[in-house]
One Martini backbone bead per residue (centre of mass of N, CA, C, O) as a GRO file, in nm:
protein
  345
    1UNK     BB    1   7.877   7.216  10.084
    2UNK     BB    2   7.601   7.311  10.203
    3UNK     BB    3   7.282   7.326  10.094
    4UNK     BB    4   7.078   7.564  10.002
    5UNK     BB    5   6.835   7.669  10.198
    6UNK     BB    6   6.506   7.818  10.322
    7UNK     BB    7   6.597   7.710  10.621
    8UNK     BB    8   6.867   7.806  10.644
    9UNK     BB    9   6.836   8.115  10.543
   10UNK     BB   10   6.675   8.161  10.792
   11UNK     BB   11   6.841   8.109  11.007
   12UNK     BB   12   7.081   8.315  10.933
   13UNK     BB   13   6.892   8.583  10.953
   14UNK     BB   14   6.734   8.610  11.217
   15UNK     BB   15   7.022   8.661  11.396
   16UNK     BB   16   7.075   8.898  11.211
   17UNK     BB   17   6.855   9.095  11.321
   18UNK     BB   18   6.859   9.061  11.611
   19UNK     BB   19   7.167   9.137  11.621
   20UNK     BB   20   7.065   9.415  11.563
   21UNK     BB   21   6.898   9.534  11.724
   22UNK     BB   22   7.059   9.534  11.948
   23UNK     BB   23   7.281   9.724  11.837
   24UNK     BB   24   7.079   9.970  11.879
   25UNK     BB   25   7.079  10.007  12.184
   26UNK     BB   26   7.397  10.118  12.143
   27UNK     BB   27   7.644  10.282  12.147
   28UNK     BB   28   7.866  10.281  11.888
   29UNK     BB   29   8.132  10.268  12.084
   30UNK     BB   30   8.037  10.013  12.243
   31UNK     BB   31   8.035   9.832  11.988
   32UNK     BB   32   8.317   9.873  11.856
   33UNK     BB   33   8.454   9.744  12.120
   34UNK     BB   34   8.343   9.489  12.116
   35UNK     BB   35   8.401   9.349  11.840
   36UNK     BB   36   8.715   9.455  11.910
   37UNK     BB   37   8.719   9.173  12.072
   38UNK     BB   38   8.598   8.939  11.889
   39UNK     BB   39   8.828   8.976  11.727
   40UNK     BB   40   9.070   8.924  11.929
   41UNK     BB   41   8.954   8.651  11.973
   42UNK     BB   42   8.934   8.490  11.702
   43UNK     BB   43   9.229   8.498  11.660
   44UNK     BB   44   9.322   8.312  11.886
   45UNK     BB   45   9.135   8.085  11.747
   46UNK     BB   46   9.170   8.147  11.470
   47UNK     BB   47   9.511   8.105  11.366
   48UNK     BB   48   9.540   8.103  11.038
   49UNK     BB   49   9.449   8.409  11.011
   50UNK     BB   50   9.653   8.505  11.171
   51UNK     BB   51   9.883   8.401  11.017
   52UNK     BB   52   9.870   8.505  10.788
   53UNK     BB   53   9.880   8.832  10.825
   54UNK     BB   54  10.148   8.805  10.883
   55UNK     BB   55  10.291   8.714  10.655
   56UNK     BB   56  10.181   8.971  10.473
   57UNK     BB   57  10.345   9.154  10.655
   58UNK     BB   58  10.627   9.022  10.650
   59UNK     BB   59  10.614   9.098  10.322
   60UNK     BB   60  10.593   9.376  10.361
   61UNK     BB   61  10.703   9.487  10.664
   62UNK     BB   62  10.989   9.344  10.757
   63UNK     BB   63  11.118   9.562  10.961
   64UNK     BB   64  10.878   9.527  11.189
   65UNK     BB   65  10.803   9.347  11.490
   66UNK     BB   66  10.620   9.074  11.589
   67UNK     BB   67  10.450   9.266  11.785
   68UNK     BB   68  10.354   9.435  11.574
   69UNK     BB   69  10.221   9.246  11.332
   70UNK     BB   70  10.019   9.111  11.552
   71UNK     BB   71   9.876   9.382  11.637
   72UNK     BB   72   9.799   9.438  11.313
   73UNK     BB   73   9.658   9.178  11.257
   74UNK     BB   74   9.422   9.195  11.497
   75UNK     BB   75   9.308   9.503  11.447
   76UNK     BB   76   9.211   9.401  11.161
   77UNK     BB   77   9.018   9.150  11.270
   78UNK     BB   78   8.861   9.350  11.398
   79UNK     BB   79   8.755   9.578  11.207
   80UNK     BB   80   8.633   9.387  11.025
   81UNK     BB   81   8.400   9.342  11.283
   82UNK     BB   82   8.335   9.667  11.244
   83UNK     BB   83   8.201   9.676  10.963
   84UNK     BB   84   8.014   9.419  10.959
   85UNK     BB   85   7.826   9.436  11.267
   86UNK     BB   86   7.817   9.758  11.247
   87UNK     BB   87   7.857   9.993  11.026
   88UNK     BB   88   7.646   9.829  10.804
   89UNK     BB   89   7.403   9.884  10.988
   90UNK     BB   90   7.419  10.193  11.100
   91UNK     BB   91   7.442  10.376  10.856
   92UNK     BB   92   7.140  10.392  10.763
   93UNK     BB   93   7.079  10.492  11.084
   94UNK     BB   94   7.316  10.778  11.116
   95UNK     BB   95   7.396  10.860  10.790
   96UNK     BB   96   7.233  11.088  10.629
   97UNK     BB   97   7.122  11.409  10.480
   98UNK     BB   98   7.119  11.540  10.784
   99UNK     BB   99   7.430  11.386  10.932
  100UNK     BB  100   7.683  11.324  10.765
  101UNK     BB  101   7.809  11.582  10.902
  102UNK     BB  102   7.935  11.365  11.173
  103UNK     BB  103   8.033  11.105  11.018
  104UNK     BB  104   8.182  11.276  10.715
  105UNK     BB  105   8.482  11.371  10.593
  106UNK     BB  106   8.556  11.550  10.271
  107UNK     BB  107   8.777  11.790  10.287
  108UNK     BB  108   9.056  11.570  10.191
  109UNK     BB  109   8.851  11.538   9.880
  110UNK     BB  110   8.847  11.802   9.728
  111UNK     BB  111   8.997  11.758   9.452
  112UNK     BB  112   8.729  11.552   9.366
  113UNK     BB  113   8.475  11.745   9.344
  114UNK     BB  114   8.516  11.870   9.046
  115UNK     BB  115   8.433  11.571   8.930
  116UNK     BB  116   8.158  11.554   9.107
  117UNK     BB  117   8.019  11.801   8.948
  118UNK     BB  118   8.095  11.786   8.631
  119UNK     BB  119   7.907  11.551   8.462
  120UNK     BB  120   8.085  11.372   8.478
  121UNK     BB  121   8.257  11.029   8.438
  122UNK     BB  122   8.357  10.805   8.655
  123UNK     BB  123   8.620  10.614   8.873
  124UNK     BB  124   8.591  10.463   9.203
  125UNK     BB  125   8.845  10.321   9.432
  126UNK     BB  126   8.861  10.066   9.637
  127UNK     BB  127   8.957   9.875   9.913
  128UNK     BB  128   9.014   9.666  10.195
  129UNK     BB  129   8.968   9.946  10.342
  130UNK     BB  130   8.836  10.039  10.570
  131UNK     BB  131   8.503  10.146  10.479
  132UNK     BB  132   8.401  10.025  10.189
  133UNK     BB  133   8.078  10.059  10.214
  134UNK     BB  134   8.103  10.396  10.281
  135UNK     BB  135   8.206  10.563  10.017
  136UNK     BB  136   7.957  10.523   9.809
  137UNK     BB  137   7.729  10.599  10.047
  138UNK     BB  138   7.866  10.861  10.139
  139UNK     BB  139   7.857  11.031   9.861
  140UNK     BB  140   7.531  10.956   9.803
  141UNK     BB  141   7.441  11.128  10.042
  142UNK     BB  142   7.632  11.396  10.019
  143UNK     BB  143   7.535  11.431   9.627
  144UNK     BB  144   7.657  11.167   9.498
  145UNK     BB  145   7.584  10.972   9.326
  146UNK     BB  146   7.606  10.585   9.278
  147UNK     BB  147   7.774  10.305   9.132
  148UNK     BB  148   7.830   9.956   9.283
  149UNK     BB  149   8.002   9.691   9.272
  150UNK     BB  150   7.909   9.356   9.333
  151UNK     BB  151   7.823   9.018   9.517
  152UNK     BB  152   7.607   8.878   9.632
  153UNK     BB  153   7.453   8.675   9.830
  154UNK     BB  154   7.368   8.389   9.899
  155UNK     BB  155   7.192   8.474  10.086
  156UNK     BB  156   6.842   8.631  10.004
  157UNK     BB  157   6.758   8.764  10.285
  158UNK     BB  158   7.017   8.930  10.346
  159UNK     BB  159   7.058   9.075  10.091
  160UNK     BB  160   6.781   9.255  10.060
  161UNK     BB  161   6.858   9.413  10.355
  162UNK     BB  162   7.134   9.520  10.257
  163UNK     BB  163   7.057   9.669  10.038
  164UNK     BB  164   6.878   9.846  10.137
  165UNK     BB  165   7.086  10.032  10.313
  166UNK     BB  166   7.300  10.112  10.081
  167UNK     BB  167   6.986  10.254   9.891
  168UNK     BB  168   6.892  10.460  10.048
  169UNK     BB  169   7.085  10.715   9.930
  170UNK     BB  170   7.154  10.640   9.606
  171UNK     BB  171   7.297  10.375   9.597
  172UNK     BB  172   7.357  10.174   9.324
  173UNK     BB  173   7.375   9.790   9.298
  174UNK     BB  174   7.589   9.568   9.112
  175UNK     BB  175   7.598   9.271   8.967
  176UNK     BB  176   7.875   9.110   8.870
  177UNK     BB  177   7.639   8.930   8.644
  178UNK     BB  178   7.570   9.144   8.379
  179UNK     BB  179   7.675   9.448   8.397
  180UNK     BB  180   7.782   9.569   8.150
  181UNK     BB  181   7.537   9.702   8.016
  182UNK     BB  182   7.538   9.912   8.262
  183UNK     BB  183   7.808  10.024   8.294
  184UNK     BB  184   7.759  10.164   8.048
  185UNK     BB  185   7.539  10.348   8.048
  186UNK     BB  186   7.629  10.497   8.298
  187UNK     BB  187   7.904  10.607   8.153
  188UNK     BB  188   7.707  10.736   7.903
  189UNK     BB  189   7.563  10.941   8.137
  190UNK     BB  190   7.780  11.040   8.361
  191UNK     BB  191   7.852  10.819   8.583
  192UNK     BB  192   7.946  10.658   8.856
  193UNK     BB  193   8.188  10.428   8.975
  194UNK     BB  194   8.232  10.126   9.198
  195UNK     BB  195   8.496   9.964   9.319
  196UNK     BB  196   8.699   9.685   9.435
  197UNK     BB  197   9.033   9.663   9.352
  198UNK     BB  198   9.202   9.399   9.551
  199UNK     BB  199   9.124   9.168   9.379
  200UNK     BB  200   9.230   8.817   9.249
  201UNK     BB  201   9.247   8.789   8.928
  202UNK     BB  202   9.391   8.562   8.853
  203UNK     BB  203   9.639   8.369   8.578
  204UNK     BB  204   9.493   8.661   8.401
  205UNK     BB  205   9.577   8.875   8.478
  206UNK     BB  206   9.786   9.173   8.584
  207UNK     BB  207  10.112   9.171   8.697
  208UNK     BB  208  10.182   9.407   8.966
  209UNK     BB  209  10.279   9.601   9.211
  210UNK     BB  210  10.263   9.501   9.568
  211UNK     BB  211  10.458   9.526   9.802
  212UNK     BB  212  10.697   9.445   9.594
  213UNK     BB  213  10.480   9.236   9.475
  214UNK     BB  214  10.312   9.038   9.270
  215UNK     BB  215   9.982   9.101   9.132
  216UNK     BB  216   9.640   9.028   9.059
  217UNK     BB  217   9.478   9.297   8.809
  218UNK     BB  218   9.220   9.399   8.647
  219UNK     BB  219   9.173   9.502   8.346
  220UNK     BB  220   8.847   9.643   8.329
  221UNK     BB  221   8.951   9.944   8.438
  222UNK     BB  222   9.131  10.027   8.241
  223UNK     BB  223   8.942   9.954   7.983
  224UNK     BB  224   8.729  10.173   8.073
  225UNK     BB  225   8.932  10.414   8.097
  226UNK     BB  226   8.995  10.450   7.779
  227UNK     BB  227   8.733  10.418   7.637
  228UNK     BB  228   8.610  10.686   7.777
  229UNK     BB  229   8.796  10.890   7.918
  230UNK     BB  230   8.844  10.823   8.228
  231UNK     BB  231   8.864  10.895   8.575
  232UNK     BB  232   9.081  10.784   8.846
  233UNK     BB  233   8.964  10.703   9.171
  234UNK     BB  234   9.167  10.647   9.505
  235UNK     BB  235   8.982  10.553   9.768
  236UNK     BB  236   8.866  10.619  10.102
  237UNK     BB  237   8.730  10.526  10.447
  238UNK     BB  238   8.865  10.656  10.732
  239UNK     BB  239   8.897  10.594  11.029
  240UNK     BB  240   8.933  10.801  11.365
  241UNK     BB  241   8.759  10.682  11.517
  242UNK     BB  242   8.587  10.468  11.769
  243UNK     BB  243   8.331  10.565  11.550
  244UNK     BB  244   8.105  10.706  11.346
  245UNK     BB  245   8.410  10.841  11.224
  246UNK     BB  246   8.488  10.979  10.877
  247UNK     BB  247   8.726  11.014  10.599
  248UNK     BB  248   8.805  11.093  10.317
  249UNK     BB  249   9.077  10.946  10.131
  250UNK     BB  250   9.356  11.013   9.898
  251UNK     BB  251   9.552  10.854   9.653
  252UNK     BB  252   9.465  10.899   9.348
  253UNK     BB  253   9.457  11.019   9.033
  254UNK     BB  254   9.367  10.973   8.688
  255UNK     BB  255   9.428  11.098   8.414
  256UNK     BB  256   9.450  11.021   8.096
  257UNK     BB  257   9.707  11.209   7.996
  258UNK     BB  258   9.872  11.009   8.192
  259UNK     BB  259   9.801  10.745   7.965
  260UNK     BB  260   9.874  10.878   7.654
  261UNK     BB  261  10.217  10.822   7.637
  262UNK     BB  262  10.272  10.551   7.698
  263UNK     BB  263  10.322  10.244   7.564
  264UNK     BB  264  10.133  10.075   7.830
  265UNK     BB  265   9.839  10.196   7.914
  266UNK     BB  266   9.701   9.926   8.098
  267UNK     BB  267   9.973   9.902   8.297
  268UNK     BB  268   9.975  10.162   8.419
  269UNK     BB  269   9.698  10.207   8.573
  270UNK     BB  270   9.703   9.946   8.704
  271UNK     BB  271   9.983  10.020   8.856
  272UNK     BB  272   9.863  10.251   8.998
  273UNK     BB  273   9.635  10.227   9.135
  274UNK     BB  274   9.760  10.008   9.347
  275UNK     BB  275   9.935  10.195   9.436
  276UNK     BB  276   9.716  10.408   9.578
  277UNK     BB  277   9.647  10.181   9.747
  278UNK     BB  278   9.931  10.128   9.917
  279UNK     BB  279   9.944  10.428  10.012
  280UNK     BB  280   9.688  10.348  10.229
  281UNK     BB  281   9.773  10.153  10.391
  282UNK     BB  282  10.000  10.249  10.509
  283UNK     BB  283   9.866  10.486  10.677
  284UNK     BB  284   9.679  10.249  10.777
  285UNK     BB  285   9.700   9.884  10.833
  286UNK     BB  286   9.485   9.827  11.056
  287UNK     BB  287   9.257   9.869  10.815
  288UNK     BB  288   9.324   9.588  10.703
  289UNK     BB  289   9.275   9.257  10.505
  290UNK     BB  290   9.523   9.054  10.571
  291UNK     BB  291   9.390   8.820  10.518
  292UNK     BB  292   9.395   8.824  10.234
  293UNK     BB  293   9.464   8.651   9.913
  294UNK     BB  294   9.620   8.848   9.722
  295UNK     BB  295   9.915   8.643   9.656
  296UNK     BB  296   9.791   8.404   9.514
  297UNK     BB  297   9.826   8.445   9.211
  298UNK     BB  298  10.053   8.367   8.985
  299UNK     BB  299  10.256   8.365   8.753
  300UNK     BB  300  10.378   8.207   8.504
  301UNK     BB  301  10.664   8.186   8.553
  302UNK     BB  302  10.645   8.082   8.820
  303UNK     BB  303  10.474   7.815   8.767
  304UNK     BB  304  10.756   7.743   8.561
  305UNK     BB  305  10.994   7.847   8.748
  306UNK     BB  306  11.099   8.098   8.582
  307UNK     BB  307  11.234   8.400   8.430
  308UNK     BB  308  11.134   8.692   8.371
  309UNK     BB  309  11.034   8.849   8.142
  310UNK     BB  310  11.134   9.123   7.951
  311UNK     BB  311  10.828   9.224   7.912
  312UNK     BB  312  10.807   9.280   8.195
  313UNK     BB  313  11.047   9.433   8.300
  314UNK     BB  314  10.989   9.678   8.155
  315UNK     BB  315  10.750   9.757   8.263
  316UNK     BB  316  10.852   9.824   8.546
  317UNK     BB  317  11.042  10.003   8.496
  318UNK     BB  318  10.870  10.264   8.380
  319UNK     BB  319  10.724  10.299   8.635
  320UNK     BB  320  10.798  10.633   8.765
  321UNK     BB  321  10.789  10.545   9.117
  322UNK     BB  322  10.991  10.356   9.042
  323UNK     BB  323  11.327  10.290   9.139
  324UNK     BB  324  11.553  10.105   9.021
  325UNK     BB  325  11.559   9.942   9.260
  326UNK     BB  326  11.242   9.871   9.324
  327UNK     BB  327  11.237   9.734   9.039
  328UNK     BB  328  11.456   9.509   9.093
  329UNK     BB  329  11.322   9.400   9.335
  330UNK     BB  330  11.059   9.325   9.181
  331UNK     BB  331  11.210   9.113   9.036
  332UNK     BB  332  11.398   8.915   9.215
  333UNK     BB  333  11.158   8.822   9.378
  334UNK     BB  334  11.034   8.664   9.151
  335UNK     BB  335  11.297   8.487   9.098
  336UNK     BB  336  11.309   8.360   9.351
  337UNK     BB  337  11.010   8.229   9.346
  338UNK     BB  338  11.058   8.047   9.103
  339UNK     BB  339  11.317   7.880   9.192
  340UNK     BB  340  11.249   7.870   9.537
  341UNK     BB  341  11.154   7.983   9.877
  342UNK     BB  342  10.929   8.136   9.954
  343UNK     BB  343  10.674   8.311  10.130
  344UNK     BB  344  10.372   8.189  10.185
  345UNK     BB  345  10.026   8.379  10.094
   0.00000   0.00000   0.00000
């Protein structure tokens, strides 16, 4: 990769700059139109994305027709481009404290209100689906504020561009490096803390069902909720029409209540939270990120080949959302792919 200059991140800087502006210049629902154009002349040009994202659709939804997964394939990869190139930049300028309410309904996540007012610490977990970065920000905007783990960009006048946008009211964003510190202070404070909670665990995950195959998900989020005893909130800001215009909706509430007579508390958390987050994605899968490596990371026993241990089978049979069927087919998908040869996602 070449070595990053500051002649570099200037080229790529200023570029990003200029077309915001001109992106400034037109309405919202003009570029979220184009963009969602350029996303799918994009998915065209590079097929690899493209053949992943199917990939990944096909081995979650089965059922539906190859002209289906293409379609929502493409539609998820558009997507992308309009929260990446238009809403990323435009939520600043469109988004704030006198007009969020033109923009954002949260009347669907009433439920999760009363835990925003208690003046209690929280959880907020939300995936690569529908727009990530405004969850966090519409929440602090509407009079909530949050505090959101992220990992900086690469490029340093990038980063502190989009950060100004995101901090404009109210949300303060924490860098995924050295955060832990800053992370007890807020929630021994009574603040909220926001995750993006879909991201591949690596080698050493905990390995949950999330559509019926086993994936890496980070083991942190279970420990801070089990240590502090506060609820985990999982939810989406989730488009509704092809404009600056969505609804916040919730996947599940978890409160310790309910992981406190678990055998496994920690193991029940983390695949509750991807529950309520793949039951977002159903609602509406053109809104998520396909091409995303969910199920890079494999466990130990696919990867020396071995049949599932006993003591991940009773882990998975446990979890009360899962019927013996359902528990059954992810032992047996996962049993087959360590001895077979799965379709590689």
């Amino acid at each position: 990769m070449p070595r990053r200059t500051p002649l570099r991140n200037m080229a790529e800087y200023l570029p990003a700059r200029v077309l915001s502006s001109l992106i400034q210049c037109f309405p919202p629902r003009r570029n979220l139109e184009t963009f969602g154009h350029l996303g799918n002349c994009y998915a065209g040009l590079v097929r690899r994305h493209l053949h992943r994202a199917e990939n990944n659709l096909e081995a979650c939804f089965p059922d539906i027709g190859s002209k289906a997964k293409r379609q929502i394939a493409k539609a998820s990869i558009g997507h992308l481009f309009q929260v990446a190139a238009v809403d990323s930049v435009l939520m600043g300028r469109c988004i704030k404290p006198s007009t969020w309410t033109r923009h954002l309904d949260v009347e669907p996540a009433r439920d999760v209100i009363p835990l925003l007012t208690s003046g209690e610490p929280l959880l907020m977990l939300t995936g690569h689906l529908g727009n990530w970065e405004l969850l966090g920000y519409g929440l602090s905007v509407a009079g909530y504020p949050m505090h959101a783990l992220a990992r900086p960009l690469d490029n340093p006048y990038l980063n502190r561009w989009l950060l100004g946008i995101r901090e404009a009211w109210g949300l303060k964003v924490l860098t995924k490096w050295g955060a832990a510190p800053r992370m007890q202070a807020i929630l021994e404070g009574g603040g909220r803390l926001g995750f993006i909670a879909d991201q591949n665990a690596g080698d050493h995950g905990l390995f949950v069902p999330f559509f019926g195959r086993l994936a890496s998900a980070y083991k942190s989020i279970g420990l801070l909720a089990m240590q502090y005893e506060i609820p985990i909130v999982v939810a989406m800001a989730r488009r509704r029409t092809l404009d600056l215009d969505y609804e916040i909706v919730l996947g599940d509430i978890i409160h310790p209540s309910d992981w406190k007579d678990q055998e496994d508390p920690l193991y029940y958390v983390t695949a509750r939270y991807t529950q309520g987050l793949e039951q977002l994605v159903r609602q509406r899968p053109e809104q998520y990120l396909w091409i995303h490596r969910r199920w890079k990371s494999r466990p130990k026993h696919v990867r020396e080949g071995k049949t599932m241990p006993r003591r991940l089978q009773d882990r998975i049979r446990s979890l009360p959302w899962l019927s013996p069927d359902e528990s059954g087919a992810v032992i047996e998908r996962s049993n087959e792919e360590a001895t077979g040869n799965p379709t590689r996602l």
